[in-house]
N, C-alpha and C positions, 0 to 999 in steps of 0.2 A: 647498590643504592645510588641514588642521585640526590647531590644536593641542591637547591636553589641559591643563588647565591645575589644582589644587587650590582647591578654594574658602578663605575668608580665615580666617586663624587657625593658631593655634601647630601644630609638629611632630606627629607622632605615630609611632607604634614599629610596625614591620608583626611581627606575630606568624606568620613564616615561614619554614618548615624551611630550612636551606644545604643546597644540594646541588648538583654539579657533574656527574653524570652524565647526558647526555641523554638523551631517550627513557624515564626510569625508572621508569613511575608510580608505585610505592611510596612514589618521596623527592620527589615532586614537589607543592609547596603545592597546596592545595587553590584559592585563588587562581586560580592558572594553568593548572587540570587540563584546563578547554574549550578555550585559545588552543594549549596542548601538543597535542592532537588534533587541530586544524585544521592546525595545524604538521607533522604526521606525514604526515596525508593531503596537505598541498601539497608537501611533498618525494618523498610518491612515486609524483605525477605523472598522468598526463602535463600540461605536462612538467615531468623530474626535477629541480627545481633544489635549490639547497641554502643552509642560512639560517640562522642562530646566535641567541640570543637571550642577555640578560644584565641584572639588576636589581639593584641597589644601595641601600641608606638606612643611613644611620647609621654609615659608614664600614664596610661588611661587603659581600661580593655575599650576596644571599640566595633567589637562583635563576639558573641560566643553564644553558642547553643548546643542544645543535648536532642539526641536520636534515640528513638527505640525506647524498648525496656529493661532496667536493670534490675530484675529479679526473674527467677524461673517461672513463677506466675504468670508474666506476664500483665503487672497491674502497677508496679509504679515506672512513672515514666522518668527518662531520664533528663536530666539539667547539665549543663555546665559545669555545676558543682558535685555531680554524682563523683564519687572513690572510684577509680577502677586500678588491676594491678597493672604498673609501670616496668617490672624488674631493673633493668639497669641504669632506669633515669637514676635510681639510688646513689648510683655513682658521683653525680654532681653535686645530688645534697650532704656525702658525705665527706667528699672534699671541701664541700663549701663550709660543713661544720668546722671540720679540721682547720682551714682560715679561719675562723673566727678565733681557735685556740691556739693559731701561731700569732695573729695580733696581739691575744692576751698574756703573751711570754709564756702560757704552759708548753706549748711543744715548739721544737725546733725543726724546721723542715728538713736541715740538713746535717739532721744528728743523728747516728745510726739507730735502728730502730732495736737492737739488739741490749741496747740503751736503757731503753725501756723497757721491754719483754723477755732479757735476757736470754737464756738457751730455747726460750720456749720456741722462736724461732731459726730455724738453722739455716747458714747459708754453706750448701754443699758442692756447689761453683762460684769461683770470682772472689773475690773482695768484700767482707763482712762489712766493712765500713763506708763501703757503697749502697748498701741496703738500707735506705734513706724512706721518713716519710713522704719526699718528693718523691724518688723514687716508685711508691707504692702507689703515689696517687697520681703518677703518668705511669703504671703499669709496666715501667722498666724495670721491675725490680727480681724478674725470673722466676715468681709464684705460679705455680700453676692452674689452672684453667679448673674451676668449680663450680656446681650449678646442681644441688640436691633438692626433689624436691620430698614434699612431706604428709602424710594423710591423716588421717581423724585415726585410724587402728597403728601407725606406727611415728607418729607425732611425739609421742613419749618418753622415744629412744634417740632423739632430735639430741647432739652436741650439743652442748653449753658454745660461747663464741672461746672462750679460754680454751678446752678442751682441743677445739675446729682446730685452735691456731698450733697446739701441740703437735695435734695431729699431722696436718698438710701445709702449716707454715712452713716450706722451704723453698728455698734458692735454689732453683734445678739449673736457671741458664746465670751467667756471671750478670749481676746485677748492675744495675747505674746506664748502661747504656741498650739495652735490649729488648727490642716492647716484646709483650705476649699478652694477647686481650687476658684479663685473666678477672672474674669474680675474686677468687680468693685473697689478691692484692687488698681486694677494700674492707675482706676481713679481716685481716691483720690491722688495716686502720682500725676499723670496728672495737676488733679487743684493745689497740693501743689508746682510744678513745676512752675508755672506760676504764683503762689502769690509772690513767694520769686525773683524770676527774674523781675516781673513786665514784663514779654512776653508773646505771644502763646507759648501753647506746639510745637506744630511745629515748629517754631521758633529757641528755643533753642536744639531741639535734632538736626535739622540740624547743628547746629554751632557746640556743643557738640560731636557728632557720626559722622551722616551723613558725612559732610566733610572731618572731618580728616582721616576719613576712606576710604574716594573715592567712597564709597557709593551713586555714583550720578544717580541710577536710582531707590532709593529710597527715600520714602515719606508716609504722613498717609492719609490715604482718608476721609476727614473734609470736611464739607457740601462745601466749597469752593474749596478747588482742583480741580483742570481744567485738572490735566495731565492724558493721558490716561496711560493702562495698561490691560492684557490679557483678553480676554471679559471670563466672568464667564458664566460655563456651566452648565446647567444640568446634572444628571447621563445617561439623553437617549443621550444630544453631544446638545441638543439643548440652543442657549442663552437666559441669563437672561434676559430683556430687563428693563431698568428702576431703577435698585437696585442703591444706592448712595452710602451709609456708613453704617460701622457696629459702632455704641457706646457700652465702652467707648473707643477711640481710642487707648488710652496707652496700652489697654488691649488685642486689637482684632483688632485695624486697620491700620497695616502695610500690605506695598505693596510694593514689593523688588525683586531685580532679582538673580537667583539664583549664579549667578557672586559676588554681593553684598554681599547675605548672607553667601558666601564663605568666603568674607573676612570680614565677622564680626565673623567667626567662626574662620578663622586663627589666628585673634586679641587675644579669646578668649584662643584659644593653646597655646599662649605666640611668636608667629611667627606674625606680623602685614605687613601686605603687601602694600610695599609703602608709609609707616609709619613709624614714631620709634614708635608710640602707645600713649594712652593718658589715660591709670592708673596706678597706680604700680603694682607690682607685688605682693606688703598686699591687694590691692585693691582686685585685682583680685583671690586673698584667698579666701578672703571675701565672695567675689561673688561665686565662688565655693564650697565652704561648706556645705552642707547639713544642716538648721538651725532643717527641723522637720523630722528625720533619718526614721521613719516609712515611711512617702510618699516620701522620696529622694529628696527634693527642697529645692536650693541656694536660691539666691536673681536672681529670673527674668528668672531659670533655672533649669529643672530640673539635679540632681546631685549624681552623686556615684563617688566611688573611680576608676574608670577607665575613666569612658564617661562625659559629658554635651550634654543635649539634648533642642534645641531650636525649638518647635513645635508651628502649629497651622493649623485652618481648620475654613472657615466659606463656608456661602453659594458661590456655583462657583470657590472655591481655597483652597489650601492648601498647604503646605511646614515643612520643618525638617531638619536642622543643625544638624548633628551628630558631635561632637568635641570630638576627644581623646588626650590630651595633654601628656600623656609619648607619644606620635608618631608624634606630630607637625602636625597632620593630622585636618582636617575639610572639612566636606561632606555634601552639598546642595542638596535637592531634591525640585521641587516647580510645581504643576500640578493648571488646572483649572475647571475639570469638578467632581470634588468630595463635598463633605459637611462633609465628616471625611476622615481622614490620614491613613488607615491600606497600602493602595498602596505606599503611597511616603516613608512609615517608610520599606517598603517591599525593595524598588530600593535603600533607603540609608541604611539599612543594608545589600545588596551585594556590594554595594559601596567600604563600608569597609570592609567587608570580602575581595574584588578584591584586594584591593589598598594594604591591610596587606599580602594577598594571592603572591605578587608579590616580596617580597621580603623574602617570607619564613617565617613569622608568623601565626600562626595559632589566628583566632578573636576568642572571648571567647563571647560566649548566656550569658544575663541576664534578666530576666524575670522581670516586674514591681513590685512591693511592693504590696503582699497580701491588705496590709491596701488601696489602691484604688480601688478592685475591689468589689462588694456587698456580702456581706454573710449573713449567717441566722442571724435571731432574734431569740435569748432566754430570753424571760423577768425571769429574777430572782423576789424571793421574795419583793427587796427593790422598784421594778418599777412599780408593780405589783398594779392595785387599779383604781377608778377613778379619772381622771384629767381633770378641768376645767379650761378655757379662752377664749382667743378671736384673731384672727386676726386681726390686727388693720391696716386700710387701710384710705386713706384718704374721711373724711364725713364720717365715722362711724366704727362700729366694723361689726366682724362677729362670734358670741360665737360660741366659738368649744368644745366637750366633748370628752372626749379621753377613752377607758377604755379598760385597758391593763390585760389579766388574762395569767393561764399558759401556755391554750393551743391555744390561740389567739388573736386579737386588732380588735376594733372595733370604728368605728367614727361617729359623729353626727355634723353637722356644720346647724347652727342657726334653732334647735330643731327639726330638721327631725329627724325622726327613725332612731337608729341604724344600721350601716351597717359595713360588715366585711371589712376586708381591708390586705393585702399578706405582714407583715413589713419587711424590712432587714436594715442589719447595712453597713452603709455606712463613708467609713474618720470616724467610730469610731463612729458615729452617728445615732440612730434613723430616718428611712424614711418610708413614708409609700406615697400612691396616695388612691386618692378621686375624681369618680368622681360626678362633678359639679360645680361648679364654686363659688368664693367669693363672692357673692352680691355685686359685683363693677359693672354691669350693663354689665360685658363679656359674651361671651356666651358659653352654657353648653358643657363641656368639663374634665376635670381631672387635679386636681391639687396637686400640690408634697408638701408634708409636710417635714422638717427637723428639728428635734430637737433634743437639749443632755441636757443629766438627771442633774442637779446639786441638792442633796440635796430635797427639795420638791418640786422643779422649775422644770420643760419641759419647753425651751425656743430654740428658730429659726428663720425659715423664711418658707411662703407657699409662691408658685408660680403657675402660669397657666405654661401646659405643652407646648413646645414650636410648631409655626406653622411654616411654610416655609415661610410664609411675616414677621412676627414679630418675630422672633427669642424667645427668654424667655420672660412672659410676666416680671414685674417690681415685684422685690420682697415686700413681705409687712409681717412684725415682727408678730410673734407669740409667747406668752406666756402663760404655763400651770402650775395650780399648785394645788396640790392633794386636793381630797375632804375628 
C-alpha cells in the first residue's frame, strides 16, 4: 500500500466549496472534479459497485459524495451516508472506546489483562504480565490472526465473544514486544469491554464513540443487527447473498458511512465535528504513537510521523481513513465489491494529494514498513537442525517435524514423508505452508505454519488457508523444540 503523507510544516485552510450532494458538478470543488468522474464511470460499471467518498479539515466536511447503488436492485442510490462494511476500521473504534474507559478509571491500560478475564485468556509464550490492554490494542500481545466469517444457515453456531476468548485467546508469541496483525487481539478487548462494563460491546461503543461523534449510521454487524447497509459484491458486481457477520466484531466488524468515518477521522486530527471531543489530547498521544516502530502501529492504528491510517477490507467491502493532523485533514474512502483495499487506499491517496494540491502543498509518498512485507529465509547455523512437536487442536494433537538445513525446510506432519516446503520471514517470523490439512476432520487443503525461534523453542500458530465462505480457519498452537 502507499500512503499519502503532507510534506513538513504548518496547517493550511483548503479553499473548498461544502457540498453534500453526490454526483453534482456544479457544487463540486474543483479539486475533486477528475477523481468525481472516475468515480461515476467505476460505479457504472461493469461492474456496478458502489463507493462513498468524504473529506474533512478544520473541523467541517468539505466534500463528500456517494456513487452507484446500494442495494441489489439496483434502485437506491447511494450518499455519503450509506453503511457499507469496513472490517478493520473496527479496530480504531474499538481502541478508541477502550480510551474513553481508561480516562474513566474503569480499565487500566497497563494492567495485565488476565486481571480481568482471568484463565479465560492463556499466555502460553512470554510473560503473563506483559499481556496488557496496551498491549492488545498495538497488537503486541501475540494473539493470533482471526477472521470468521458467518452465513444466514450457520449464523447460529456463531461464538458468543466469551466463548471466542476461551477458545483462541492465547499468547502464542511472548507478548509486550512483538507485533502480529492480528483480529483476535481486539476480541479479547471486545470481551474485556463488556466484562468490566457489565454491557454488550455494542452497547458501550455506541454510547462511548458512536454518539458523541454523530456517527449515527454506524454500528457492528452481530448476529442480531437488523439494520441494513450497502449489499456486498463480488469482484464480477454480483451480490453476496446470505453473508451475516464477520467475527471478532471489535476486530473486523464495523459498518460505517464514509460521512461517519470522516468524522471519526476529523476527531482523530484533533478537529471533532460537532463535538468538543471525548479524549484528551495525552489520550490521543497515546493513541498515535507508534508502540512497535518496525510495523508503524498505535493503539487501534496504524502510525508514523506524518499520517494515521484506519483501514480494512472483508468479503463485499472495504474502507481507509487517511488522517493527517499537522493539516486538520481526514479522508474517507468506502467501496463494496472488493475483498482487499489497493482501490480505496488508491482514491484516498489522490484525495489527499487534491485536497493538499489545492492549496499549494506538495503530499509526500511513503511506502509501508519493509518489516510487513515477506522476505527471504536464511536459516543461520543456531536454527539449523531438527525440530520436533505437535499442533495441538482440540481432541488430539497433530506431531509435526520440522527440519531446517542450509540450503532448505522441510515438513512432516503426523509421520508422512518429508516434504519440501518455500519459507519466508514474515513480522520477523518464520512461515512456511503445508499442503494438507490438521487431522481436525477438514478437508485437504494447505495450511500456514508461523513460528519464532526462542532459544531451543519454534513456537506459533497453524492455520487452514482461508476460503471465501469461512474466511481463516480457527487458529490452533504450535510448539517445536530441537531434536
Amino acid at each position: 500500500m502507499k500512503l499519502t503523507h503532507p510534506a513538513s510544516g504548518g496547517a493550511a485552510l483548503l479553499a473548498l466549496t461544502l457540498t453534500t450532494t453526490a454526483n453534482s458538478a456544479g457544487q463540486i470543488p474543483d479539486a475533486f472534479r477528475q477523481i468525481d468522474t472516475e468515480l461515476i464511470a467505476l460505479a457504472s460499471g461493469p461492474p456496478s459497485l458502489s463507493a462513498a467518498v468524504a473529506v474533512a479539515q478544520d473541523g467541517r466536511i468539505v466534500w463528500e459524495a456517494g456513487y452507484g447503488f446500494s442495494d441489489a436492485a439496483r434502485s437506491v442510490r447511494t450518499t455519503a451516508h450509506t453503511p457499507f462494511a469496513v472490517g478493520s476500521v473496527a479496530k480504531t473504534v474499538t481502541a478508541t472506546a477502550l480510551m474513553r474507559l481508561v480516562e474513566k478509571g474503569v480499565v487500566d491500560l497497563e494492567r495485565p489483562v488476565q486481571s480481568y478475564l482471568g484463565n479465560d485468556v492463556r499466555v502460553l509464550q512470554g510473560d503473563p504480565q506483559r499481556l496488557t490492554p496496551a498491549a492488545l490494542a498495538s497488537m503486541t500481545g501475540g494473539i493470533p490472526h482471526l477472521s470468521h466469517h458467518y452465513w444466514n444457515d450457520d449464523a447460529g453456531v456463531a461464538p458468543t465473544a466469551e466463548q471466542l476468548v476461551k477458545e483462541y485467546g492465547m499468547a502464542v508469541f511472548p507478548p509486550g514486544d512483538s507485533f502480529h496483525y492480528s483480529n483476535m487481539s481486539f476480541g479479547v478487548l471486545e470481551r474485556l469491554i463488556e466484562k468490566v462494563t457489565g454491557e454488550s460491546f455494542p452497547q458501550v461503543v455506541e454510547r462511548e464513540v458512536f454518539r458523541p461523534l454523530a456517527m449515527t449510521n454506524s454500528f457492528f454487524a452481530t448476529p442480531t443487527e437488523r439494520r441494513t447497509y450497502a449489499v456486498r459484491l463480488r469482484s464480477s458486481g454480483a451480490a453476496i447473498d446470505g453473508y451475516v457477520f464477520t467475527e471478532p466484531e471489535g476486530g473486523a466488524g464495523l459498518v460505517a458511512s464514509a460521512h461517519d468515518l470522516a468524522l471519526l477521522g476529523s476527531f482523530h486530527a484533533g478537529w471533532p465535528i460537532g463535538s468538543t471531543g471525548i479524549l484528551s489530547t495525552l489520550s490521543l498521544q497515546r493513541m498515535h504513537r507508534s508502540v512497535h516502530p518496525e510495523a508503524g502501529y498505535g493503539l487501534g492504528m496504524w502510525a508514523s510521523d506524518y499520517a494515521l491510517i484506519f483501514d480494512g477490507a472483508v468479503l463485499g467491502g472495504a474502507g481507509t481513513v487517511t488522517v493527517i493532523p499537522s493539516e486538520s485533514l481526514a479522508v474517507s474512502v468506502v467501496t463494496n465489491a472488493v475483498t482487499d483495499n489497493p482501490a480505496t487506499y488508491a482514491f484516498a491517496g489522490r484525495l489527499v494529494d487534491a485536497a493538499l494540491g489545492s492549496v499549494g502543498r506538495k503530499p509526500r509518498q511513503e511506502s509501508p514498513p519493509a518489516f510487513l512485507s515477506l522476505q527471504a529465509f536464511r536459516p543461520t547455523p543456531a536454527i539449523q537442525g531438527r525440530w520436533t512437536g505437535a499442533i495441538h487442536r482440540p481432541g488430539g494433537t497433530t506431531p509435526v517435524l520440522l527440519v531446517i538445513e542450509s540450503d532448505g525446510m522441510r515438513v512432516s506432519l503426523s509421520g508422512r514423508p518429508l516434504v519440501s516446503v518455500e519459507p519466508s520471514i514474515e513480522e520477523g517470523r518464520i512461515r512456511f505452508r503445508y499442503p494438507g490439512n490438521m487431522d481436525d476432520g477438514s478437508p485437504p487443503g494447505t495450511v500456514t505454519i508461523r513460528v519464532q525461534h526462542s532459544g531451543t523453542t519454534l513456537a506459533g500458530f497453524a492455520q487452514a488457508e482461508p476460503t471465501a465462505r469461512s474466511g481463516l480457519a480457527f487458529p490452533r498452537y504450535v510448539v517445536l523444540e530441537r531434536q
